[in-house]
C-alpha positions as CSV (number, residue, x, y, z in Angstrom):
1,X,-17.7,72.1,-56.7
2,X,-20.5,70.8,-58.8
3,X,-23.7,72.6,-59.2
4,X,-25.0,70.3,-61.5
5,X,-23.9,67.0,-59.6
6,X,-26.7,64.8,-60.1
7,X,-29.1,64.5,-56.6
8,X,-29.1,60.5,-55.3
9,X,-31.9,59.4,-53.5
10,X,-31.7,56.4,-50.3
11,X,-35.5,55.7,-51.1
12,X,-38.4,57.7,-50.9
13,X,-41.5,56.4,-48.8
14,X,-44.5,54.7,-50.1
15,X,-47.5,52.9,-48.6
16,X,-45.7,49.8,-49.0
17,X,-42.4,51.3,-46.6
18,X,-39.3,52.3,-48.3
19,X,-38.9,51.8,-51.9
20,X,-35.7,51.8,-54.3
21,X,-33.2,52.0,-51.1
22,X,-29.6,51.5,-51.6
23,X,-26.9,51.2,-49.7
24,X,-24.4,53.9,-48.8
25,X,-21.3,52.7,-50.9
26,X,-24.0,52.4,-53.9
27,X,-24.7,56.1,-53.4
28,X,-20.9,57.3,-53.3
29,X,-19.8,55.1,-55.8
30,X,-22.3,57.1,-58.4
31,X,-21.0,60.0,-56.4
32,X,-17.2,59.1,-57.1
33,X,-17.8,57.8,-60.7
34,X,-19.3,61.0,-61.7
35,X,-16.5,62.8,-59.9
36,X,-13.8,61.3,-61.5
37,X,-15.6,61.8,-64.8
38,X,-15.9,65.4,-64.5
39,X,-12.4,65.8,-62.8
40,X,-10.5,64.2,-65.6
41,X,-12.8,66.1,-68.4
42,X,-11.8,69.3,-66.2
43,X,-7.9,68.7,-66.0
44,X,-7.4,66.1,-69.4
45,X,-5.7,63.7,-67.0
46,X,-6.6,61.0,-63.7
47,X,-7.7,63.1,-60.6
48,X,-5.6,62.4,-57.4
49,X,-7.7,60.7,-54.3
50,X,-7.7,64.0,-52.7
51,X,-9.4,65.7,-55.4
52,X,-11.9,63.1,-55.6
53,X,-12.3,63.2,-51.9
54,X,-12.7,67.1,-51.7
55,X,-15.1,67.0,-54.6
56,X,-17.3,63.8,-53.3
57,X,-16.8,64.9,-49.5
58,X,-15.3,61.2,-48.7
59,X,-12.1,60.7,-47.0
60,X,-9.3,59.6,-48.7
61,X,-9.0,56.5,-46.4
62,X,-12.8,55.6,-47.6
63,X,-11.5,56.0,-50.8
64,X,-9.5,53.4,-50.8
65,X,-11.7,51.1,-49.3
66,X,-13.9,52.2,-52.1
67,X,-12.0,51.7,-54.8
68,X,-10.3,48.0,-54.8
69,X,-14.3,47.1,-54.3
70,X,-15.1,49.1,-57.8
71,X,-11.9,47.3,-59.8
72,X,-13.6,44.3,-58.7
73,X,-17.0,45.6,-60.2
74,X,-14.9,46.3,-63.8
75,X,-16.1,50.3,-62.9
76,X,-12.3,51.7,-62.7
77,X,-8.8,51.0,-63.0
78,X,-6.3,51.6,-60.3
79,X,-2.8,51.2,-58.8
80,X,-3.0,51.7,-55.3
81,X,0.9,52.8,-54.9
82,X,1.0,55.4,-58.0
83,X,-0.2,58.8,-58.0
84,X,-3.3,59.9,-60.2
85,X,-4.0,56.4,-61.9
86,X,-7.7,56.1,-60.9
87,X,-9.3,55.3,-64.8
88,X,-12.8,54.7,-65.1
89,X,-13.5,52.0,-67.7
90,X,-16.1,51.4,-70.0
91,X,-18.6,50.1,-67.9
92,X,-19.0,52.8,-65.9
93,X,-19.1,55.8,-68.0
94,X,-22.0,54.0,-69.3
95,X,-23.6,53.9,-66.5
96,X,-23.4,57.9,-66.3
């Protein structure tokens, strides 16, 4: 959906073995940060889980494994029984 999405990188190889690596959930979360962003700048509102998972290409069930973990970074705002109430805070639009 985005052809401007930003590329993320495990790690790239060096003589000294694998350098910068991160682990998967740090690679989707960027992925479902900037997702959200972009969504809610599209639509003037919260996306729904299913339009962050159809953009990101995460399940919604991942999702909300994902997203009780980021609340407890500070990165978004959420109410897991409503419907579109996933808010990124602060924090992490400024880590876009």
């Amino acid at each position: 959906m985005f052809n401007n999405a930003p590329f993320v990188s495990i790690g790239h190889l060096s003589k000294e073995g694998i350098v910068g690596r991160r682990s998967l959930y740090e690679i989707r979360k960027d992925s479902v940060i900037y997702a959200i962003k972009q969504l809610t700048d599209q639509r003037g509102a919260p996306p729904s889980l299913r339009d962050v998972a159809e953009v990101t290409d995460i399940s919604v069930s991942t999702l909300h494994h994902y997203l009780p973990q980021m609340a407890d970074e500070g990165l978004v705002t959420w109410q897991p029984r409503s419907h579109r109430t996933v808010r990124l805070t602060t924090r992490a639009l400024e880590s876009l």
